[in-house]
N, C-alpha and C positions, 0 to 999 in steps of 0.2 A: 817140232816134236819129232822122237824119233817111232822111228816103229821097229816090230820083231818078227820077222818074216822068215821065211828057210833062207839057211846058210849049211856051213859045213864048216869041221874044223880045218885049218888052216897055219895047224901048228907047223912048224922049219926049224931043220937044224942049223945051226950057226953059219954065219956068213962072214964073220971076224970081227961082226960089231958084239961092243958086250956093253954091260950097262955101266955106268960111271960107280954106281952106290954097291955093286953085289964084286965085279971083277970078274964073272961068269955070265955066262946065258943066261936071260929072264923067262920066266914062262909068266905070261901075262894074260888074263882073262879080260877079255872086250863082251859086257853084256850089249844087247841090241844089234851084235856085228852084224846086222845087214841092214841095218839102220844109215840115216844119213851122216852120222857123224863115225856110225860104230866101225864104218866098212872101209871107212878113210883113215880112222888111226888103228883099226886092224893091219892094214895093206902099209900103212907108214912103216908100222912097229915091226912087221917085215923087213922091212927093206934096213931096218938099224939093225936087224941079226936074232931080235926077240923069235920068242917062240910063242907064237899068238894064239890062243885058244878063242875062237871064234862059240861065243854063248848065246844061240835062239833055241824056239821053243819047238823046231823040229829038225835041229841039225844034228852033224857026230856027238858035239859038245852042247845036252840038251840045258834049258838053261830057259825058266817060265816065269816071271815075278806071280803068276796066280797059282803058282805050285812049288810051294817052298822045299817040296819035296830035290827037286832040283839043285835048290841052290849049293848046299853041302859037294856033292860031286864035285860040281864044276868049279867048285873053290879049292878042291882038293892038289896039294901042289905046284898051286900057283903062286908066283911070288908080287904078286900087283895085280891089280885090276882098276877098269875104265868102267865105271859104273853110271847106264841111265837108265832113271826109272820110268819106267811107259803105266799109265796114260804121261802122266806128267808128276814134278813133286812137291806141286800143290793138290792136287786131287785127295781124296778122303783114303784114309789107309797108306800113306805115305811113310808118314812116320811110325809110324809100328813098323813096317817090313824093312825101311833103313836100319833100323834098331837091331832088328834081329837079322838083319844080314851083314851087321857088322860084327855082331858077336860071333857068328859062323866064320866071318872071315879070320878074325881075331884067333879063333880057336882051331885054326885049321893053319895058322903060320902066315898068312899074308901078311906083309909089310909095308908096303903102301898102296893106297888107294888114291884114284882121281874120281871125281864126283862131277854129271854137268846137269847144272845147276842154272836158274832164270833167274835172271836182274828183279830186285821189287818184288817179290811175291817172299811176305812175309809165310805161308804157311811152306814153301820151298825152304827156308831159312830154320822152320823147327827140324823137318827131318834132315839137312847137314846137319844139324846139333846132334839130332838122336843116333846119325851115322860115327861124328867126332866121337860119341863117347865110348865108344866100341873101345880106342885107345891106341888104335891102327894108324900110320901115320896117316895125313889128309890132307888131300887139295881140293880145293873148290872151284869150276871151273863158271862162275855165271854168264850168261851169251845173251846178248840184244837176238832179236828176231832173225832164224836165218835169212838171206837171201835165198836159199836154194827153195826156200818153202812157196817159191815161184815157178818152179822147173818142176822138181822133186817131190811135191808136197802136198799139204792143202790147197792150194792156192793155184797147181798146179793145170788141173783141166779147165779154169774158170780162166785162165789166163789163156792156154790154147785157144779158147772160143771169144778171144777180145773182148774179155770182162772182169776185172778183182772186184768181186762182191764181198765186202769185208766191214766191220763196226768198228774205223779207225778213225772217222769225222779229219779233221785237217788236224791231228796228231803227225806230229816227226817223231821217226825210227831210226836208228841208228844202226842198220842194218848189217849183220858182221857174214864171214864169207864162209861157212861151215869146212872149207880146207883152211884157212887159217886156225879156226875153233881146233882142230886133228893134228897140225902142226903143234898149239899150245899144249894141247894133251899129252903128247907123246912125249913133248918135252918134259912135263911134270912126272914122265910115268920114268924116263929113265934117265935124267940128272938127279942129281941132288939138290937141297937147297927151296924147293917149294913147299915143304910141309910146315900145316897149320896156315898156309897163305891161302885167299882167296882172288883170285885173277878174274878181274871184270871185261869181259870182252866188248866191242863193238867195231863196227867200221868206222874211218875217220869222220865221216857227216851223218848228218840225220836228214831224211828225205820224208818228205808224206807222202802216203799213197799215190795221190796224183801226181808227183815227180817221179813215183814208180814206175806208173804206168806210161808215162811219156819216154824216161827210159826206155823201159821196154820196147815200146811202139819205133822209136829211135835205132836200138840194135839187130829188131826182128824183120823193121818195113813192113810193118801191117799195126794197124791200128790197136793200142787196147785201153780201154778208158778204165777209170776207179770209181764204181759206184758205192758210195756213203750206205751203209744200214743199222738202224736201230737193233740193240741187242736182241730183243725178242725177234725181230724178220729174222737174222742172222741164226740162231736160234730154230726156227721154224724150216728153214733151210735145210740147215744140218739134219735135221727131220727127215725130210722129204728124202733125203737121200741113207737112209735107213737110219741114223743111230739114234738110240733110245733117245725121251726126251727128256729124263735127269741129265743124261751125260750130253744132250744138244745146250741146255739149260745152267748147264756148269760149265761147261767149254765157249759159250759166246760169253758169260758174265767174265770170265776168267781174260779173257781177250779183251775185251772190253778196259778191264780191269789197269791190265799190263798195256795200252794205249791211252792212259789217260793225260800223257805230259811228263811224268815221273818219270820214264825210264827214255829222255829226249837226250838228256847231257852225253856228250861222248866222252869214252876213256883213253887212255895210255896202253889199255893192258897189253893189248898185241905185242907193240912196241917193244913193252919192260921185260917179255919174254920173249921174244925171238930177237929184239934185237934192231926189228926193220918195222915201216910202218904197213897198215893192215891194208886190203884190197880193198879199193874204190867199187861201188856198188855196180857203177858204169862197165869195170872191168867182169863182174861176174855176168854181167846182163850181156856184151859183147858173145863171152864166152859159153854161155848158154844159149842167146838164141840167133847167134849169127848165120848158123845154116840154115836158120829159115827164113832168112832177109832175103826179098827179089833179088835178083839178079840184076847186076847195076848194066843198064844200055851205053854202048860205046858210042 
């Protein structure tokens, strides 16, 4: 999941990259840019020459999905946008704010949109529909479980402390690499040729928790084990650690939900877009927690 946290805008002028579909500089709006997905294809879209409009709820480029008031601005003159919705786009109010933020965009000139979107979660599936009907071009970008939601994320301080306390039971994940996810996006935002496609992400295996956390334990040199929890513990959890207990109650079911075996298969998508195949889970795990591996004795 991503989150919205302060940023700033981040827009640049051209750098000699231009976008394959326009023949000029893009000015592209990334909602969430300081999110885990937002801040990697913000800084991509950069570095291809875009002119990135960096959208939180207290940066240059303010930008609130709980204040609609926002959204009009920050759509104003942009020619595409990286759209995710926080909490998530199955949570309740989803599809209403898709709806209407796609007819904003529609009517302020945007062109194409990329949407990231979760594997299996049929109520994520009504609001792309409610966003497609805007009439905007559209991508859909669906993504198996970050990785980084072990460094980066939920998962994050319970894993510092040698523990993934999670309601995954011996569920396999197919775990994709959130720079790969930023790589496909970007591609969608400034080739041509993805619109009306829906690109399913994952990494090439699917691992259960307990091959996570031995990874982990493997890269970092310290131990972290995966302790199994019932929705409601899980649930009770979230609690403890302040968030209301509809949205503790809807966030463990929801999880629960998307670990049940359904979203185990892996894809091509990486691949069919970039070209190459996707990062090995092993490779993010190195990469995240190798500076905190002992130090190897000579």
């Amino acid at each position: 999941m991503t989150t919205n946290t302060d940023d700033t805008d981040t827009g640049r002028t051209n750098s000699g990259h231009t976008s394959t579909c326009t023949g000029r500089t893009q000015t592209v709006l990334v909602t969430g840019a300081s999110g885990k997905t937002g801040r990697r294809v913000a800084a991509r879209l950069t570095g291809r020459g875009a002119r990135v409009r960096a959208g939180s709820r207290t940066g240059t480029t303010r930008f609130d999905w709980e204040d609609v008031s926002t959204w009009g601005p920050a759509l104003d003159g942009a020619d595409a946008a990286y759209v995710t919705y926080y909490p998530d786009l199955a949570a309740p109010g989803a599809e209403e704010a898709l709806r209407t933020f796609g007819e904003l965009a529609a009517a302020r000139g945007v062109r194409r949109l990329t949407l990231l979107s979760g594997r299996g979660e049929p109520e994520a599936a009504r609001a792309e529909e409610a966003l497609r009907a805007a009439g905007v071009e559209l991508t859909v970008v669906r993504a198996a479980f970050f990785a980084q939601n072990f460094d980066e994320g939920l998962l994050a301080e319970g894993v510092a402390a040698g523990t993934i306390a999670f309601p995954a039971g011996r569920t396999a994940e197919p775990f994709v690499d959130a720079d790969d996810l930023a790589d496909v996006v970007v591609e969608t935002l400034v080739q041509d040729g993805h619109a009306g496609l829906v690109h399913e992400l994952t990494g090439p295996r699917a691992l259960t928790f307990a091959e996570v956390a031995a990874e982990l334990s493997r890269a970092s040199g310290r131990e972290v084990v995966y302790v199994p929890m019932g929705v409601a513990e899980f649930a009770g959890m979230l609690g403890e650690f302040g968030m209301p207990e509809p949205d503790a109650s809807w966030l463990a079911g929801l999880f629960a939900t998307l670990l049940d075996g359904h979203n185990t298969p892996v894809t091509d998508g990486v691949k069919r877009v970039l070209g190459r195949e996707p990062r090995d889970f092993s490779a993010y795990a190195r990469r995240a927690f190798a500076s905190a591996a002992a130090p190897v004795q000579e």
